[in-house]
C-alpha positions in Angstrom: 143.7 72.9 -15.6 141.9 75.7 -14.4 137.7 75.8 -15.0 137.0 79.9 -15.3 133.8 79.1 -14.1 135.1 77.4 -10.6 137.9 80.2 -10.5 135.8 83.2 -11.2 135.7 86.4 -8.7 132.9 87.5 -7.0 131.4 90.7 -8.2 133.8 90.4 -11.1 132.4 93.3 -14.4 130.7 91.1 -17.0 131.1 91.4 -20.6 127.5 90.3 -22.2 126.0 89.8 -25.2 122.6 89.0 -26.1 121.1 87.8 -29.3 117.9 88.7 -30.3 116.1 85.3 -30.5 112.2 85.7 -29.6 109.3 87.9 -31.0 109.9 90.8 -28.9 112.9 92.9 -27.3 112.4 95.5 -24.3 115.3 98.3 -23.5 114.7 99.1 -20.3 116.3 102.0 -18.8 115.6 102.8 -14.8 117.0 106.4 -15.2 114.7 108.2 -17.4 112.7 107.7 -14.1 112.1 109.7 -10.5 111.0 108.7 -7.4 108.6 111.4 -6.0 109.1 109.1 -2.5 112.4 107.4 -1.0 113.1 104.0 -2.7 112.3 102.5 1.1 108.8 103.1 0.2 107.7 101.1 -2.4 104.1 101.9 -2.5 104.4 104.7 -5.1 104.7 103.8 -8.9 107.6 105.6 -10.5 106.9 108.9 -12.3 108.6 109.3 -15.8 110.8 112.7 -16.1 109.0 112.9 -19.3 105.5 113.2 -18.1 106.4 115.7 -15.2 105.8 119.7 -15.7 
């Protein structure tokens, strides 16, 4: 018998689900934000597109 977790393949897509168990929940999305310098430098904080003019 074949154990899916032994058998898997690496950098296989995921199907997840996630239940909302604690007091808070976060939605964190990376690309409502710019870099004003290359991600190699990671001295800068990111800027939101939101706040720029």
């Amino acid at each position: 018998m074949a154990n899916p977790w032994l058998d898997g393949v690496f950098g296989a897509m995921m199907s997840v689900e996630i239940v909302n168990d604690g007091p808070v929940t976060l939605e964190l999305d990376s690309r409502k934000f710019t870099y004003d310098t290359p991600m190699s430098s990671r001295s800068q904080t990111p800027v939101s597109s939101t706040e720029k003019s």
